[in-house]
C-alpha positions as CSV (number, residue, x, y, z in Angstrom):
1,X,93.2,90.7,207.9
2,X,93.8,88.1,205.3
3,X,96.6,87.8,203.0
4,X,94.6,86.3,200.1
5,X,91.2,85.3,199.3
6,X,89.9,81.9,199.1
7,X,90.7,82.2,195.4
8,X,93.7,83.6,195.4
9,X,94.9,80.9,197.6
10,X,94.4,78.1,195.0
11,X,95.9,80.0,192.4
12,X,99.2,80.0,194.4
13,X,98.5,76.9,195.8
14,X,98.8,77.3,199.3
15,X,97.3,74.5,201.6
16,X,95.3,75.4,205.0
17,X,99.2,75.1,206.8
18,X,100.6,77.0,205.1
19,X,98.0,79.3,205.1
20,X,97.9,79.6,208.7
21,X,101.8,80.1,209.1
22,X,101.6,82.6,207.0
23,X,98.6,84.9,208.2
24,X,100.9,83.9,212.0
25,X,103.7,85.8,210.6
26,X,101.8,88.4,208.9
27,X,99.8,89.2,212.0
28,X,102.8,89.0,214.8
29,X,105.7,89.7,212.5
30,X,109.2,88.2,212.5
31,X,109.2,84.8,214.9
32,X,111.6,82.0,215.9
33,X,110.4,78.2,215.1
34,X,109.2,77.3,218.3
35,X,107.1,80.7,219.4
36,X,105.9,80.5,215.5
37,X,104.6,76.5,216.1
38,X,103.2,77.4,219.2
39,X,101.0,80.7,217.9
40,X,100.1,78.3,214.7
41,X,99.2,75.3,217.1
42,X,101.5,72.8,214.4
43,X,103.8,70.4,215.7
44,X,108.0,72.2,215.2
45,X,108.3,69.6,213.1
46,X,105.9,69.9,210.8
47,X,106.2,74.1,211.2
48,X,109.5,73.4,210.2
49,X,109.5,71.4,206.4
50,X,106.6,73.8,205.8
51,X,108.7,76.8,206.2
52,X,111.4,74.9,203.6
53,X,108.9,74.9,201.2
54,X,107.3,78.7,202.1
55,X,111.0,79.6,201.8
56,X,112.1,77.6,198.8
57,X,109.0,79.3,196.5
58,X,109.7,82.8,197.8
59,X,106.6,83.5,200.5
60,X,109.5,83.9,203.3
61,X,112.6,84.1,204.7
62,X,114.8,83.0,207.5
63,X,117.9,84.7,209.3
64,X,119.8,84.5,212.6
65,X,119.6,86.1,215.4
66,X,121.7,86.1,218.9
67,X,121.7,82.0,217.2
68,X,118.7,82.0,216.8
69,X,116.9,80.9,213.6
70,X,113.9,83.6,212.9
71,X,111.2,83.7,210.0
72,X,109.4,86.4,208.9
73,X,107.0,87.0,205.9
74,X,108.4,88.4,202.9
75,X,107.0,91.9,202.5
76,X,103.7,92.0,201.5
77,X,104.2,94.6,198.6
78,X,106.5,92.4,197.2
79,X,104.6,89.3,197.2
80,X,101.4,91.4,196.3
81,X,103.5,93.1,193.3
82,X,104.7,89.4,192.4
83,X,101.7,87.6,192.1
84,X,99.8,90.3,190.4
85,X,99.9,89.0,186.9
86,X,98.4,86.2,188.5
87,X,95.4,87.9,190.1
88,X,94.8,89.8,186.9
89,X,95.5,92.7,188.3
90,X,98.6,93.8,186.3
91,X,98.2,97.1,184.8
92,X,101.4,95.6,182.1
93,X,99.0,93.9,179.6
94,X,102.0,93.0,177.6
95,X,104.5,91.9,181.0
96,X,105.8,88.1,180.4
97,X,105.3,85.8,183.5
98,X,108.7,84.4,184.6
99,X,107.9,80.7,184.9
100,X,109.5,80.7,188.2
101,X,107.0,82.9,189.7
102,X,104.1,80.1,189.2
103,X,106.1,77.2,189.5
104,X,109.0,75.1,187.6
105,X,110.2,73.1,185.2
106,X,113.4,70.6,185.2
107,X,114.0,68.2,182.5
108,X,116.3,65.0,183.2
109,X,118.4,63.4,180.2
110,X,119.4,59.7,181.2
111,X,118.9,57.0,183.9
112,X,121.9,58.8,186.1
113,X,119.6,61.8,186.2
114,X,116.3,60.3,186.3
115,X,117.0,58.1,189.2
116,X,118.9,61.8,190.9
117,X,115.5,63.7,189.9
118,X,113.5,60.9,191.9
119,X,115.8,60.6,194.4
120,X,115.8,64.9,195.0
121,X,112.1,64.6,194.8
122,X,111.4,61.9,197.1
123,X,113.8,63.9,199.7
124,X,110.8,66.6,200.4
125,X,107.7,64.0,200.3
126,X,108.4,61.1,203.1
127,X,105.0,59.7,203.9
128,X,103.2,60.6,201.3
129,X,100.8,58.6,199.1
130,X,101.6,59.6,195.9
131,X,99.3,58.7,192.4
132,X,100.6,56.6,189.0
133,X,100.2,55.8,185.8
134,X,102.0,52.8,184.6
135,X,101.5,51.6,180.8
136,X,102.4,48.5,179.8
137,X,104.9,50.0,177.4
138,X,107.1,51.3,179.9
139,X,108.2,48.2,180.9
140,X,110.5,46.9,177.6
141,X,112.2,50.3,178.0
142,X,112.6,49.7,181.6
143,X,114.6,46.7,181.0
144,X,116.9,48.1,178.8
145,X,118.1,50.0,181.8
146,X,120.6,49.0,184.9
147,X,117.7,47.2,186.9
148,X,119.7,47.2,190.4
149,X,119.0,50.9,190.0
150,X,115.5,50.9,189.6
151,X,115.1,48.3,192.1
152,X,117.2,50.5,194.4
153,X,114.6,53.3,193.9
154,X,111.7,51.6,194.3
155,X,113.4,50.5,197.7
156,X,114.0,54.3,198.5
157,X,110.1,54.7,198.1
158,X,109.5,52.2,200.4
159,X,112.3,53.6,203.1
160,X,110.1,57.3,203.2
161,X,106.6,55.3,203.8
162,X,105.4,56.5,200.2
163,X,102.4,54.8,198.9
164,X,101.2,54.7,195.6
165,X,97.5,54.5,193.6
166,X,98.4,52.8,190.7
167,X,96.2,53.0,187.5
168,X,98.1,49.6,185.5
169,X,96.6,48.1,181.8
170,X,95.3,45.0,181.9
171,X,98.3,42.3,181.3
172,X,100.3,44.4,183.1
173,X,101.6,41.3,185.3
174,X,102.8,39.5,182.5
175,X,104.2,42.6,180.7
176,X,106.4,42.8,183.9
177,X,107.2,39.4,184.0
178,X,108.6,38.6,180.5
179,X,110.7,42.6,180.8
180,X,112.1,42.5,184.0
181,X,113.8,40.9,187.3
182,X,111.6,39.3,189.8
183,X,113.3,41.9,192.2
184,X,112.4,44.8,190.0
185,X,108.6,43.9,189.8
186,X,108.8,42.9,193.4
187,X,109.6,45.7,195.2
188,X,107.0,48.1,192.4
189,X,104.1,45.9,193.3
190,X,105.0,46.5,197.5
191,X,104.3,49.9,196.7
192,X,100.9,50.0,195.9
193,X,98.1,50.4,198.4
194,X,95.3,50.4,195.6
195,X,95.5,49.7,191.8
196,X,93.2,49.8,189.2
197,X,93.7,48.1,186.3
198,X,92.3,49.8,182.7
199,X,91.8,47.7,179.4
200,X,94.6,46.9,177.3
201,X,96.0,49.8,175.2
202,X,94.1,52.1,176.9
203,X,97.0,54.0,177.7
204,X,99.4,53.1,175.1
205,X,102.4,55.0,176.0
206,X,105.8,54.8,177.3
207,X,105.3,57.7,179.1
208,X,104.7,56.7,183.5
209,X,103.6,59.2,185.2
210,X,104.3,60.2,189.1
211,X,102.1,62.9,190.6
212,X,103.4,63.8,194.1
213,X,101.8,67.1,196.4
214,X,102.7,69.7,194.9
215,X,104.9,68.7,191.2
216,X,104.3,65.8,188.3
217,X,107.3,63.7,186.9
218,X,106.3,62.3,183.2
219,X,109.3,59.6,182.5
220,X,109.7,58.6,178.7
221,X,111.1,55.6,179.2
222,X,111.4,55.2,175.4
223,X,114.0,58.3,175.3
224,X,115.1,58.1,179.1
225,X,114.1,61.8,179.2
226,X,112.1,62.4,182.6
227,X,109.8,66.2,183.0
228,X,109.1,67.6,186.0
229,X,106.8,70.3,186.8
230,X,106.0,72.6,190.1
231,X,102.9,74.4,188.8
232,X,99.9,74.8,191.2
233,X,97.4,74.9,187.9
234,X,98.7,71.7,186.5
235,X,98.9,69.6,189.5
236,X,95.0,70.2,189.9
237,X,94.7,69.6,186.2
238,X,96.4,66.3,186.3
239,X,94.8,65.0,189.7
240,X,91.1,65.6,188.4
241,X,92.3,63.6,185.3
242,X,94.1,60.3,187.1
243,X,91.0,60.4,189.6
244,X,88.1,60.3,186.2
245,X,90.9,57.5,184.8
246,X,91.2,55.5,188.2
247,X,87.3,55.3,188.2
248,X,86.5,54.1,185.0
249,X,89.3,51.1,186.0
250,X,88.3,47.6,188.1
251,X,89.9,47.0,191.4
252,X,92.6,44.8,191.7
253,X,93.4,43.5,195.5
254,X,97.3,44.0,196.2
């Protein structure tokens, strides 16, 4: 039997692995890593940073056993009574929706903490390609910040094999040029595998935006204030809208 419809599974934004580990554990019960890869046919290694994040937004949990490290499926009337607001099936019209039972939200105040967010966030995506939005009015606020450090980050993108679609305004070359070091726009540009460049203004902000897998990151580069949101809703939200703004952009070869 299933754990959740077709439906349902959006709404908690669960992806076909995850999916399957879970109905695995649901069907056979508490299992080690390497019996629970084999009965899911995954690689351990890829059963294993999906159980982080199973674990991490509350679907299971792990303990010990005779040294070994077991997983089992957080009881299902738990999870069923957790997620019922979300299903509409609450019978508490008035009950309030913890945030951190759909998601999360972490706010960063400064470059310290905005290059620590990316650096957190890019810990849990290695190999991923990843979307952006770059105005061109990021980049006078980006140079009033320590450029070895966004250089350095940029470089940490490129260490975990993370591409990036970029969606740039027109000019954007010489807004990088006459705002930053050579470095600095160096190592951005070696990031992207496609870019598509918008008219000028068309974005007018100082807000770039990273959307990763499964959260967002809006950096104000204006008031070095980064957001960043975990919310299954929103991240399908915000991919419909960059893929409508990355086709109504040319292609630039990088």
């Amino acid at each position: 039997m299933k754990l959740w419809t077709k439906e349902e599974r959006i709404v908690l934004g669960l992806n076909d692995k995850e999916v399957l580990l879970l109905e695995t554990l649901h069907k056979q019960g508490a299992l080690n890593t390497s019996v629970l890869s084999y009965e899911a046919s995954l690689p351990r290694v890829t059963t294993m940073r999906i159980l982080k994040t199973l674990k991490d937004r509350g679907f299971v949990t792990r303990y010990t056993k005779k040294r070994e490290v077991v997983w089992s499926l957080v009881e299902q009337k738990a999870l069923e009574k957790r997620f019922a607001g979300l299903f509409g099936d609450s019978t508490d019209s008035q009950k309030t929706t913890e945030l951190s039972e759909v998601g999360s939200l972490v706010i960063y105040r400064g470059v310290e903490e905005i290059i620590a967010g990316n650096e957190k966030i890019l810990a849990t995506h290695k190999g991923e390609r990843l979307l952006a939005i770059e105005p061109n009015g990021i980049w006078k606020h980006v140079s009033r910040t320590p450029q070895e450090s966004i250089t350095h980050l940029n470089k940490r993108f490129k260490e975990k094999q993370i591409l990036i679609e970029i969606v740039v305004e027109e000019g954007f070359e010489k807004a990088i040029a006459e705002s930053v070091d050579p470095e600095l726009a160096e190592t951005f540009l070696a990031l992207a595998v496609d870019v598509r460049v918008v008219p000028a203004r068309f974005l007018d902000s100082a807000t770039e935006v990273l959307l990763f897998r499964d959260q967002v990151l809006f950096v104000d580069w204006a008031h070095l204030v980064a957001v960043e949101i975990k919310n299954p809703s929103t991240i399908r939200v915000m991919r419909a809208m960059y893929r409508l703004l990355q086709e109504s952009g040319r292609s630039l070869k990088v």
